[in-house]
C-alpha atoms as a printed R data frame, in Angstrom:
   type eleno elety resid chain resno       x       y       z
1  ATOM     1    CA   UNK     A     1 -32.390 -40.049 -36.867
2  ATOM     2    CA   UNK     A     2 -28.681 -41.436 -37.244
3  ATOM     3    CA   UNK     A     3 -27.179 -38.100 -39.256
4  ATOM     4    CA   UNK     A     4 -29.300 -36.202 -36.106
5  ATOM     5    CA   UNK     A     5 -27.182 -37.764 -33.838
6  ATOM     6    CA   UNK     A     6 -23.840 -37.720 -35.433
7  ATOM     7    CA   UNK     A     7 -24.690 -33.962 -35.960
8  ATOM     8    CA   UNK     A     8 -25.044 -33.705 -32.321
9  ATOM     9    CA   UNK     A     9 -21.615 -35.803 -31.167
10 ATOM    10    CA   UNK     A    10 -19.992 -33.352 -33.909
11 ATOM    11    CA   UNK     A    11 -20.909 -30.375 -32.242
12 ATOM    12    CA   UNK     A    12 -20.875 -31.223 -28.920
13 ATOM    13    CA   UNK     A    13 -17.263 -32.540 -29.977
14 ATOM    14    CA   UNK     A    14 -16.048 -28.935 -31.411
15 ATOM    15    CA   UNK     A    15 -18.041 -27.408 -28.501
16 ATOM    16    CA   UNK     A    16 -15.572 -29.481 -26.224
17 ATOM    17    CA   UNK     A    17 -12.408 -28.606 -28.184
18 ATOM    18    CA   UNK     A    18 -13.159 -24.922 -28.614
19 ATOM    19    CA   UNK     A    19 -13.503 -24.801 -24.132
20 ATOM    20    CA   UNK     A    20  -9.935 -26.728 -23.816
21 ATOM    21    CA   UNK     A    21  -7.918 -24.173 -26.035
22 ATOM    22    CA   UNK     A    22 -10.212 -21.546 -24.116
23 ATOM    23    CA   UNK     A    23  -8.778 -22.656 -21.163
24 ATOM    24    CA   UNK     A    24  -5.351 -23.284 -22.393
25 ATOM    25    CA   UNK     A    25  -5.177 -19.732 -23.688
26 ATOM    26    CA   UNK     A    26  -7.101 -18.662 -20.315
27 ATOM    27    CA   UNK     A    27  -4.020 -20.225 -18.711
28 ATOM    28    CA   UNK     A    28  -1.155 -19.251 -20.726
29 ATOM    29    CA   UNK     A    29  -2.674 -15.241 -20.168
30 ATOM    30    CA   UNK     A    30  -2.748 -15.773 -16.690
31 ATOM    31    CA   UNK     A    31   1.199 -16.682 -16.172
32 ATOM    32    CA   UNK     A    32   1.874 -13.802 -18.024
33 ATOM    33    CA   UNK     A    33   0.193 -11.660 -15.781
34 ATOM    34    CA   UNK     A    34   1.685 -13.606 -12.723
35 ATOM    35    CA   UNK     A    35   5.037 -13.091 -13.782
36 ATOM    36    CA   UNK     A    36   4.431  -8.601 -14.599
37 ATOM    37    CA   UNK     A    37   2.671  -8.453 -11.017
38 ATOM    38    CA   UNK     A    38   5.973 -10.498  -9.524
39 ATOM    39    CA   UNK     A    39   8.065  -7.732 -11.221
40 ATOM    40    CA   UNK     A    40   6.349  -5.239 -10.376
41 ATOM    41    CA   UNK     A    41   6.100  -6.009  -6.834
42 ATOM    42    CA   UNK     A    42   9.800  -6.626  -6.825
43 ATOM    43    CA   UNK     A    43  10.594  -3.483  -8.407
44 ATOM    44    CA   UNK     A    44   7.720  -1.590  -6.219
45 ATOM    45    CA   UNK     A    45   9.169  -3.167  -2.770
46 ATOM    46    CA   UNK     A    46  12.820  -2.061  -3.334
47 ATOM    47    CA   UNK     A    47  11.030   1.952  -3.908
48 ATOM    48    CA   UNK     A    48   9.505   1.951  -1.218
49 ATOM    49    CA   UNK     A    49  11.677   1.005   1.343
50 ATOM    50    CA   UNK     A    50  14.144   3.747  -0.202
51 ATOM    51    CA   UNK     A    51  10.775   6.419   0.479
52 ATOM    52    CA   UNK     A    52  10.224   5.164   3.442
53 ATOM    53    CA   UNK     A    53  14.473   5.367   4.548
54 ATOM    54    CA   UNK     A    54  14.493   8.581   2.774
55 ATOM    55    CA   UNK     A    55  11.505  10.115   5.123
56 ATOM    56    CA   UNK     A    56  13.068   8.678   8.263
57 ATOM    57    CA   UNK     A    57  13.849  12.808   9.074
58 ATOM    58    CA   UNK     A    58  10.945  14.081   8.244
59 ATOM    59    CA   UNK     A    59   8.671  11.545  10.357
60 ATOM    60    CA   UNK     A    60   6.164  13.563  12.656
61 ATOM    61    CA   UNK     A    61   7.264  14.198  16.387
62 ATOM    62    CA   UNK     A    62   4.743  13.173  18.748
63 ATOM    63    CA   UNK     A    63   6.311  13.366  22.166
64 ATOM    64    CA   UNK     A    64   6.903  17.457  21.485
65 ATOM    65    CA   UNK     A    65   6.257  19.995  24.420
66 ATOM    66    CA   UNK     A    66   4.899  23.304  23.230
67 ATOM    67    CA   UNK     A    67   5.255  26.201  24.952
C-alpha cells in the first residue's frame, strides 16, 4: 500500500510539473504573438491612412444633379 501511494504523489507530482512548463511555454508563445499583431497593426494603420488620403479624389459624389 505505501509504494501505491508514493507511486501516486510521483505522478501526480510530474503531472503538476509537466502543466506549469505547459503554461510557461503557453505564455512565452503568446507574447510573441502580442508583439507581431502590435507590428502589424502599426505597420497596417500607417497604410491605410495613406489609401484612404490617396482616395480622397476619387470619393463618390452624392449631392450630384443629373440632367
Amino acid at each position: 500500500m505505501l509504494m501505491d501511494n508514493k507511486i501516486f504523489i510521483a505522478a501526480l507530482l510530474g503531472f503538476c510539473g509537466w502543466i506549469g512548463m505547459s503554461v510557461t511555454d503557453l505564455k512565452t508563445e503568446i507574447a510573441v504573438v502580442n508583439v507581431k499583431v502590435t507590428e502589424n497593426h502599426k505597420m497596417l494603420t500607417v497604410l491605410w491612412d495613406d489609401f484612404l488620403r490617396g482616395r480622397h479624389d476619387n470619393i463618390a459624389k452624392l449631392n450630384i444633379e443629373v440632367n
